[in-house]
C-alpha positions as CSV (number, residue, x, y, z in Angstrom):
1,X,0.0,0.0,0.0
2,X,1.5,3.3,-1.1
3,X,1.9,6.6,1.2
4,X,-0.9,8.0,-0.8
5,X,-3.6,5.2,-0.2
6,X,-2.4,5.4,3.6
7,X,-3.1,8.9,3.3
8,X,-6.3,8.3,1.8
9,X,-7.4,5.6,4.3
10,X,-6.6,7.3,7.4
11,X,-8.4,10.5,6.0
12,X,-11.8,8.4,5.1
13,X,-12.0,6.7,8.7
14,X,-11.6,10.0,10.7
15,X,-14.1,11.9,8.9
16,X,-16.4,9.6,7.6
17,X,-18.7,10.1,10.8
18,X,-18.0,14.0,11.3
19,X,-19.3,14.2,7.6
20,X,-22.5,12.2,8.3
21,X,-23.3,14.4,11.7
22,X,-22.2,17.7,9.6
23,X,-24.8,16.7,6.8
24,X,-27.5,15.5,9.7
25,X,-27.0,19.3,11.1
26,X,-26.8,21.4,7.9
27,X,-30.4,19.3,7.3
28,X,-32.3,19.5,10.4
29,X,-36.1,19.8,8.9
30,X,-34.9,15.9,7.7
31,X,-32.8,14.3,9.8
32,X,-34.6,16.2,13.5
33,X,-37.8,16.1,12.0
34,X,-38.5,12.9,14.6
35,X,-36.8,10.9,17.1
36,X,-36.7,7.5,15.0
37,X,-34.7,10.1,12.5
38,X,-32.2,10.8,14.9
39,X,-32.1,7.5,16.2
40,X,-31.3,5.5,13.1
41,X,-29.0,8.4,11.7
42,X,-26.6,7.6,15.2
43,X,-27.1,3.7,14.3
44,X,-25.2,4.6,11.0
45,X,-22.9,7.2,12.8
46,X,-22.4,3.2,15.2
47,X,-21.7,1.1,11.9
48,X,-19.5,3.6,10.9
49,X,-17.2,3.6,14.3
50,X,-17.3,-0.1,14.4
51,X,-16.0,-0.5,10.1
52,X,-13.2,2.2,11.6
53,X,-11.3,-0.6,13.7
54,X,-11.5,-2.6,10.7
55,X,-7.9,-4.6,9.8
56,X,-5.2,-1.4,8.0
57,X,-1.5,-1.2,7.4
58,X,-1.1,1.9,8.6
59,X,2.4,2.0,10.5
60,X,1.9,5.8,11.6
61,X,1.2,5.9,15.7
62,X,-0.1,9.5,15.7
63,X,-2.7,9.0,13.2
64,X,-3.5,5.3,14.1
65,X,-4.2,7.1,17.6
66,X,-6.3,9.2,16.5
67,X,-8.6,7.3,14.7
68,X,-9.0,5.0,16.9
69,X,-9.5,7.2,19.4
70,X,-11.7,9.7,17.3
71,X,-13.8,6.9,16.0
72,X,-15.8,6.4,19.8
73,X,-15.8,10.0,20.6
74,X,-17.5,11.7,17.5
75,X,-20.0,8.4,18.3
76,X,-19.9,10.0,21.5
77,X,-20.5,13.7,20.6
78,X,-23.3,12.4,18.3
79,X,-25.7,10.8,21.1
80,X,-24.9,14.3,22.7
81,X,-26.3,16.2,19.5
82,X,-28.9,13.7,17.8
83,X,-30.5,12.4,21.0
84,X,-29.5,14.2,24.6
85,X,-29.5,18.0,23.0
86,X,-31.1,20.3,20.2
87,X,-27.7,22.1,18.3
88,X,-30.3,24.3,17.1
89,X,-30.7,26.5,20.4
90,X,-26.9,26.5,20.8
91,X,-25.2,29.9,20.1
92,X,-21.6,30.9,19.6
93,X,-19.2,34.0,20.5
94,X,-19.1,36.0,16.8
95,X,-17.2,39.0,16.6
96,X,-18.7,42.6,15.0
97,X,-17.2,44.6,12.8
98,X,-16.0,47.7,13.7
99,X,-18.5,50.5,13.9
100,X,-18.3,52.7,10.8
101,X,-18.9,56.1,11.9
102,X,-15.8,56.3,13.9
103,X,-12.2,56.6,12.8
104,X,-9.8,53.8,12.9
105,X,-7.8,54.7,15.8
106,X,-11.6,54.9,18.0
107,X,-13.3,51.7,16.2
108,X,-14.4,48.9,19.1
109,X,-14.9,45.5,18.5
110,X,-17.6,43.5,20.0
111,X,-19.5,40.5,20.3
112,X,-22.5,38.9,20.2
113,X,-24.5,35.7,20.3
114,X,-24.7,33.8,17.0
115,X,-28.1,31.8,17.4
116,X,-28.3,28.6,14.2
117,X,-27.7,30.5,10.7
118,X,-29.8,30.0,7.9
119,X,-28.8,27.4,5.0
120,X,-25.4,28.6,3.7
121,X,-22.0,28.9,3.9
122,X,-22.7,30.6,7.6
123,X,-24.2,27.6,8.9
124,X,-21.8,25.6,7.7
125,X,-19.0,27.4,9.0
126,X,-21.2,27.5,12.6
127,X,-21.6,24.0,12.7
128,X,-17.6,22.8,11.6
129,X,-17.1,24.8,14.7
130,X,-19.4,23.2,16.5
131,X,-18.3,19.6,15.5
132,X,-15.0,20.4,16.1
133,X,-14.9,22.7,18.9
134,X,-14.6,19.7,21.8
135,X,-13.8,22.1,24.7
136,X,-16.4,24.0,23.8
137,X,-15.2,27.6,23.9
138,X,-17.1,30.3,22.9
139,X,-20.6,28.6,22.9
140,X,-23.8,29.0,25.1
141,X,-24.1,25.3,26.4
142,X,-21.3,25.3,28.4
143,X,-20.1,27.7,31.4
144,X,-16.6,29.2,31.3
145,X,-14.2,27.8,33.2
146,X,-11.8,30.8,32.8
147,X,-11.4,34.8,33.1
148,X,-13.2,36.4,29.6
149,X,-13.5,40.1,29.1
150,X,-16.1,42.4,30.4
151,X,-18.3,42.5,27.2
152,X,-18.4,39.1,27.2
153,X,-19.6,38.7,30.5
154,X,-22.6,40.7,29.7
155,X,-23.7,38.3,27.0
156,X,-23.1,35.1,29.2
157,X,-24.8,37.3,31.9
158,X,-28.1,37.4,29.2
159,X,-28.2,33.9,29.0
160,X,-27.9,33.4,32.7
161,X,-24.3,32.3,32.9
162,X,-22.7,35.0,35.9
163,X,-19.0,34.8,35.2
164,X,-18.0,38.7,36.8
165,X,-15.1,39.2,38.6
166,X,-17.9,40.4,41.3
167,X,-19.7,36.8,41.5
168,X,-18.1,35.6,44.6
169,X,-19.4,31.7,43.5
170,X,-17.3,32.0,40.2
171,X,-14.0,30.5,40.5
172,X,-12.0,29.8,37.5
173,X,-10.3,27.0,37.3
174,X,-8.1,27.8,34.1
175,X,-5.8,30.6,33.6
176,X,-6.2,32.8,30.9
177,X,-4.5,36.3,29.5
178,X,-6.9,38.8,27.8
179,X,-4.7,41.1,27.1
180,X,-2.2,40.4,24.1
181,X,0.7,41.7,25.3
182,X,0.1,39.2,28.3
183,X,-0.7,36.4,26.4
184,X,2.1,36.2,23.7
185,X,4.4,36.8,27.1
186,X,2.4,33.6,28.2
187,X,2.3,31.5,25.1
188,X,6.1,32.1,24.5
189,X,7.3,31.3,27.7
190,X,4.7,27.6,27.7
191,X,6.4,27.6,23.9
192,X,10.6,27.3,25.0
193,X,9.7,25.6,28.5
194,X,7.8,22.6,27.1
195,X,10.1,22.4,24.3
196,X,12.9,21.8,26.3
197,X,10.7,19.3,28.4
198,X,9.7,17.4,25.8
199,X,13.5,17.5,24.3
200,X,14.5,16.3,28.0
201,X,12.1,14.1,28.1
202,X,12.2,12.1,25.3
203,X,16.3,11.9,25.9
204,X,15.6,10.7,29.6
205,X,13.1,7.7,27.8
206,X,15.6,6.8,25.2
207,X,17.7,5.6,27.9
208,X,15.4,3.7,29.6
209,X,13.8,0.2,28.4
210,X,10.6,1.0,30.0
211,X,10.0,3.3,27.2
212,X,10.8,1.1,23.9
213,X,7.8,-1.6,24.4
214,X,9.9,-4.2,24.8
215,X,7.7,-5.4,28.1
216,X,4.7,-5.8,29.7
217,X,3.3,-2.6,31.6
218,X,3.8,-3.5,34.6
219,X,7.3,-6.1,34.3
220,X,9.7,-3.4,35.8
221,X,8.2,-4.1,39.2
222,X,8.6,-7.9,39.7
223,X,10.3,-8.9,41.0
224,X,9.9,-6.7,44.2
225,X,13.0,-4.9,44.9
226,X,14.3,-1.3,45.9
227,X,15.5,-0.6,43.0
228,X,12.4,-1.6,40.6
229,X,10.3,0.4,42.8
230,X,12.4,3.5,42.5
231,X,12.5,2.7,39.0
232,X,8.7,2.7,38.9
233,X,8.2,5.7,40.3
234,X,10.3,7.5,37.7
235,X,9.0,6.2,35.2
236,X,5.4,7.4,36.1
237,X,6.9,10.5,36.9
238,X,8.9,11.0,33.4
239,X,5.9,9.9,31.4
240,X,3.6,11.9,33.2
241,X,5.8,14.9,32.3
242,X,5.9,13.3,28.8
243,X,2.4,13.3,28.1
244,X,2.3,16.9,30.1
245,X,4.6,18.6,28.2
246,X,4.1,17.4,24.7
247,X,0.3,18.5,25.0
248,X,0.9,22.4,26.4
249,X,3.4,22.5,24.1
250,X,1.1,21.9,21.0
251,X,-1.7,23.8,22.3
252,X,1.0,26.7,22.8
253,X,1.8,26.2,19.6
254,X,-2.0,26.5,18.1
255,X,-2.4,29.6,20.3
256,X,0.3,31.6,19.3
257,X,-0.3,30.9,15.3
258,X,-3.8,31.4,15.8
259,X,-3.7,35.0,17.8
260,X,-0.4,35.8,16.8
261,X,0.0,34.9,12.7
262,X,-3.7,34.6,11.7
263,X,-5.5,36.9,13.8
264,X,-9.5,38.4,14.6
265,X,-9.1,39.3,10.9
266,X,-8.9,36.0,9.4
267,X,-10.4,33.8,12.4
268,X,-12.5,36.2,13.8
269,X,-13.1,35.4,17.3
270,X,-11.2,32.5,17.2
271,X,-8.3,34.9,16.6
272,X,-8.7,36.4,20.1
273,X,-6.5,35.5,23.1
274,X,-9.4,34.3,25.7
275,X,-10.4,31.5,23.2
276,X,-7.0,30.0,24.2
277,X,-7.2,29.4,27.6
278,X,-5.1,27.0,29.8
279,X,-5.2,23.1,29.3
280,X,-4.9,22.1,32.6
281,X,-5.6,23.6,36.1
282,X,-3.8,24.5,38.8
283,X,-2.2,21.6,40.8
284,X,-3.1,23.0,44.5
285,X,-6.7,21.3,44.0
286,X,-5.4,17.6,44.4
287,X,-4.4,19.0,47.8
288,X,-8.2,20.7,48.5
289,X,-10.1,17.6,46.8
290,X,-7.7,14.7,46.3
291,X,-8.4,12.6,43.0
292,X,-11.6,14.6,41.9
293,X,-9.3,17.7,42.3
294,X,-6.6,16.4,40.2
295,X,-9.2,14.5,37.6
296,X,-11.4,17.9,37.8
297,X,-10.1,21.0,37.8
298,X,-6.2,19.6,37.1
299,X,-6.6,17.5,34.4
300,X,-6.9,18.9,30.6
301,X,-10.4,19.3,29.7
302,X,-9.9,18.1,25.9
303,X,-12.9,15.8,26.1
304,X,-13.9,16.5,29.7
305,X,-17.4,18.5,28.3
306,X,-18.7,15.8,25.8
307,X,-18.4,13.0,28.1
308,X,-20.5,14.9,31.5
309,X,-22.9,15.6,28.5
310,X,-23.7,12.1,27.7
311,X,-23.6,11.2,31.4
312,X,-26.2,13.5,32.1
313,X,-28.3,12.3,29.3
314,X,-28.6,8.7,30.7
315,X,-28.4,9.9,33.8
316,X,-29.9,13.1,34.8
317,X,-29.2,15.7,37.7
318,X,-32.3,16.6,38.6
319,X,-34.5,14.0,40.2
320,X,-37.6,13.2,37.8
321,X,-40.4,10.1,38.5
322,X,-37.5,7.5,36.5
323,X,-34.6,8.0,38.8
324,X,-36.8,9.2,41.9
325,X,-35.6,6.4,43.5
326,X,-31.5,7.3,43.2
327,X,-29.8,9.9,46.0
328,X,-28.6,12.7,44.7
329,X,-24.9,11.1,45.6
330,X,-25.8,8.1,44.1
331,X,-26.6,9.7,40.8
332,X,-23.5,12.0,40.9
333,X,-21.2,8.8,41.3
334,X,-23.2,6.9,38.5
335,X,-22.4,9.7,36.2
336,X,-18.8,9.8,37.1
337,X,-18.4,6.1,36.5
338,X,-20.3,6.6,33.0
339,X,-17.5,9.1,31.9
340,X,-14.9,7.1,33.2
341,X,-16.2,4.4,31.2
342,X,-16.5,6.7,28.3
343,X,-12.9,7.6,28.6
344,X,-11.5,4.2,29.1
345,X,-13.5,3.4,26.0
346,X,-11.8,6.0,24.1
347,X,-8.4,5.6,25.3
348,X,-8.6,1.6,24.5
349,X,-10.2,2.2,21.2
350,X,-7.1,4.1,20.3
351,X,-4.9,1.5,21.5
352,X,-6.4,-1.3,20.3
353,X,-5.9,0.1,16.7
354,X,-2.4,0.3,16.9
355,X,-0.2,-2.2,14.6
356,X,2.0,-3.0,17.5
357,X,1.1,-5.4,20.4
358,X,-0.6,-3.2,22.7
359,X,-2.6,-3.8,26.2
360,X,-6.0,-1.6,25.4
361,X,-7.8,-3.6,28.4
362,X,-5.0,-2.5,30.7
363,X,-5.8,1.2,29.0
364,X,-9.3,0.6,29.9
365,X,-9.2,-0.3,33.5
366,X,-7.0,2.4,34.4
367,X,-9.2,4.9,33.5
368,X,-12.6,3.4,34.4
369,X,-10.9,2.6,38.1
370,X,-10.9,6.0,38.8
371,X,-14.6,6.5,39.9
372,X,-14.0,3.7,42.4
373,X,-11.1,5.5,43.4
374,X,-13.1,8.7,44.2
375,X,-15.4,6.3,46.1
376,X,-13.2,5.1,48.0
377,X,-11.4,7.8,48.9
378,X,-15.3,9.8,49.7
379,X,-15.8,7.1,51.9
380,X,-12.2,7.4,53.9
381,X,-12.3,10.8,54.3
382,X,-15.9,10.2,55.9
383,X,-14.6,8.0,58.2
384,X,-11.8,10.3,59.3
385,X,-14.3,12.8,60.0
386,X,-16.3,10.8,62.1
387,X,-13.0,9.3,63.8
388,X,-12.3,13.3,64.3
389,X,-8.9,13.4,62.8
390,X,-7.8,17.1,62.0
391,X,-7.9,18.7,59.2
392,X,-4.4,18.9,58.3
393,X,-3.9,15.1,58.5
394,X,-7.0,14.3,56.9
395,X,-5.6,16.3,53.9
396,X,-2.4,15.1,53.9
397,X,-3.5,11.4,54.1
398,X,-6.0,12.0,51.3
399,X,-3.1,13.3,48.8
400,X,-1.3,10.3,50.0
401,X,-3.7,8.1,49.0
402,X,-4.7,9.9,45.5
403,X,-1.4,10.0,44.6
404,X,-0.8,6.5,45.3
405,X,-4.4,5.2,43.4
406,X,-3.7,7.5,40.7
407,X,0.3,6.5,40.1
408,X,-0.5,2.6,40.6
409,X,-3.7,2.7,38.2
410,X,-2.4,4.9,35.6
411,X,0.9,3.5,35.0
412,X,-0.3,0.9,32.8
413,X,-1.8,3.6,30.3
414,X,1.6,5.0,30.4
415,X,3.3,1.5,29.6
416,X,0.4,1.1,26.9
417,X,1.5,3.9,25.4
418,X,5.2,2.9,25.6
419,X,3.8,-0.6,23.6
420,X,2.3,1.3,20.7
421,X,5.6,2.9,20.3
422,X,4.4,6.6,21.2
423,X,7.4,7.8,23.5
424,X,10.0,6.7,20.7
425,X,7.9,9.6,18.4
426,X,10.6,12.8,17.9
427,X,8.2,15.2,18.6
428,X,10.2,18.3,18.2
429,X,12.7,18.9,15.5
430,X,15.8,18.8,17.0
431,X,17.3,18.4,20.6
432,X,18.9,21.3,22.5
433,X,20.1,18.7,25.0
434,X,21.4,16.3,22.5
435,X,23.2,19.0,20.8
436,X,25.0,20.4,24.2
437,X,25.9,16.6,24.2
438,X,28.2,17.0,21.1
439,X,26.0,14.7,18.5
440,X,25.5,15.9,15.5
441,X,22.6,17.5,13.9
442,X,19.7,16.9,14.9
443,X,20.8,15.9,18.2
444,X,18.8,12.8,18.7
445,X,20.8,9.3,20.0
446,X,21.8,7.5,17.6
447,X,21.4,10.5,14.8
């Protein structure tokens, strides 16, 4: 099979079934017209996830990733828009022109609420953003996580959304710079320091064998010893840092190309620094809230959105005559455990695709674990209480035990990943550290 077929291949299973969701939404007097509609136009959108994992030769882990990864979340992100919501009361962020009457050097720019377009190249550009948007940014179903200018808390304030710095009950839990000078300071800074993490990095895990998929996940452990215990421990740690790096390096990169070279002009609001807030949160909420902190506010939010959507679908937060029966706590930890499930769904999907002997169950019980996790640890900490232990200690013995479920469970998605091949990727041009070394151009061992 030639590089062109590949090409071809991987293009046709990634958006075969954002195609069939973008034609369901650019027709909605068809395909919304009932719920038997909807439903039969997701049991294609199914088909079409399942024929994705069918048998390929393609040897390239990023995209092999991706599709299988992609394939169960856009199945995902449909339920959310053919059966759990109507994409036709969404709106999104759109920026105004400039008022004429003024000169240049005066003109403001504004914003205002988009509602569904009429047939056209508008709607079609609304939608693609919709599809595609997964953090959901800019749009009217989901509350910001993050700081946004004043004009554009009046328009979340008309929808009922209170983000104001004077909302005591707002608290962000991602950074973000609205001003530009602030955020090309920002995105610069995220742009040289990942680099030379990820350069570090990937140096560090070519000189280890835990990182060449050679072994089982979990083989540098046994036999028990000192050593392959310190040994495990770094390795979690340097593919945490890995997998940290390498994404707030990328989205640095999108950032900056997107506010800095492209600009409001060409992507309209998409061109403006508070559409680019901060992947992950700040780490001080694994120490207020222990493994929901650190899978909550911590954690990237890539994905985060779609999955509490479908959760809420099949299971939802207000108490009706159907779930009547449920606690509200019992609810809340049934919908956690769906979008664990969701994720480890995902994550497995993306490594069972992969040409290379992988360990997707592995994948998938690491992240579907984490619900028990939180269960667990809800019911220590309620024990503690009752016991009376103080604060302090309770919150120190909590970290202890998230970090400990967390490292132990999530190190096998780590040495999954090492399987597929993925920390052998070059992800950066050339190596700063390999350089300073004395090897030759590019810098990389062996090079």
């Amino acid at each position: 099979m030639d590089a062109v077929t590949i090409f071809l291949t991987a293009c046709q299973r990634m958006l075969t079934i954002p195609a069939t969701l973008f034609i369901a939404l650019m027709l909605p007097r068809i395909f919304y017209c009932h719920w038997i509609v909807r439903a039969l136009t997701l049991l294609v959108i199914y088909c079409e996830t399942a024929y994705g994992y069918r048998p390929h030769k393609i040897t390239n882990i990023i995209i092999s990733y991706l599709m299988g990864f992609g394939g169960p979340l856009m199945f995902i992100r449909s339920a959310n828009l053919l059966l759990f919501t109507n994409p036709r009361n969404f709106q999104r962020l759109r920026k105004l022109k400039a008022i004429a009457n003024l000169d240049m050097s005066k003109r403001r720019i504004g914003h205002e609420w988009e509602p569904f377009p009429e047939f056209g190249l508008r709607r079609a550009y609304w939608i693609l953003d919709l599809l595609f948007n997964l953090r959901g940014i800019g749009w009217s179903y989901r509350k910001p996580l993050y700081p946004v200018p004043r004009d554009i808390q009046t328009l979340y304030q008309d929808i009922g959304m209170d983000i104001s710095n004077e909302n005591p009950y707002f608290r962000p839990t991602r950074s973000n710079d609205l001003k530009r000078s602030a955020f090309f300071k920002q995105q610069f800074f995220l742009l040289i320091t990942r680099f030379l993490m990820v350069d570090l990095c990937i140096n560090l895990m070519d000189r280890s064998q835990a990182f060449q998929g050679f072994q089982p996940p979990l083989s540098m452990v046994y036999p028990v010893s000192t050593r392959s215990l310190l040994m495990f421990l770094w390795n979690g740690v340097l593919g945490t840092a890995g997998v940290y790096s390498v994404m707030d390096l990328y989205g640095s990169c999108i950032a900056l190309v997107s506010v800095g070279l492209l600009g409001p002009n060409v992507l309209g609001t998409w061109g403006e620094p508070f559409m680019y807030p901060r992947l992950w949160g700040p780490l001080w909420a694994i120490w207020d809230d222990g493994l929901m902190g650190m899978w909550s506010p911590v954690w990237h939010d890539l994905f985060k959105h779609i999955f509490q959507t479908f959760s809420r679908g099949l299971v939802p937060e207000k108490p009706d005559p159907d779930f009547s029966r449920w606690s509200y706590h019992g609810r809340s930890l049934i919908r956690m455990q769906i979008v664990f499930l969701l994720s480890g769904i995902c994550h497995g999907g993306a490594s069972h695709i992969q040409l290379t002997h992988t360990y997707p169950i592995l994948t998938f019980i690491g992240f579907t674990s984490q619900a028990i996790g939180i269960a667990l640890q809800i019911l220590i900490d309620s024990f503690m209480e009752t016991f009376e232990v103080g604060h302090v200690k309770r919150k120190a013995w909590i970290l202890l035990y998230s970090l400990v479920w967390a490292f132990f469970t999530m190190y096998v998605f780590l040495g999954d990943l090492a399987a597929s091949g993925a920390f052998k990727l070059k992800l950066v041009p050339f190596s700063v550290v390999g350089l300073l070394w004395g090897r030759p151009w590019p810098g990389w061992q062996g090079s």
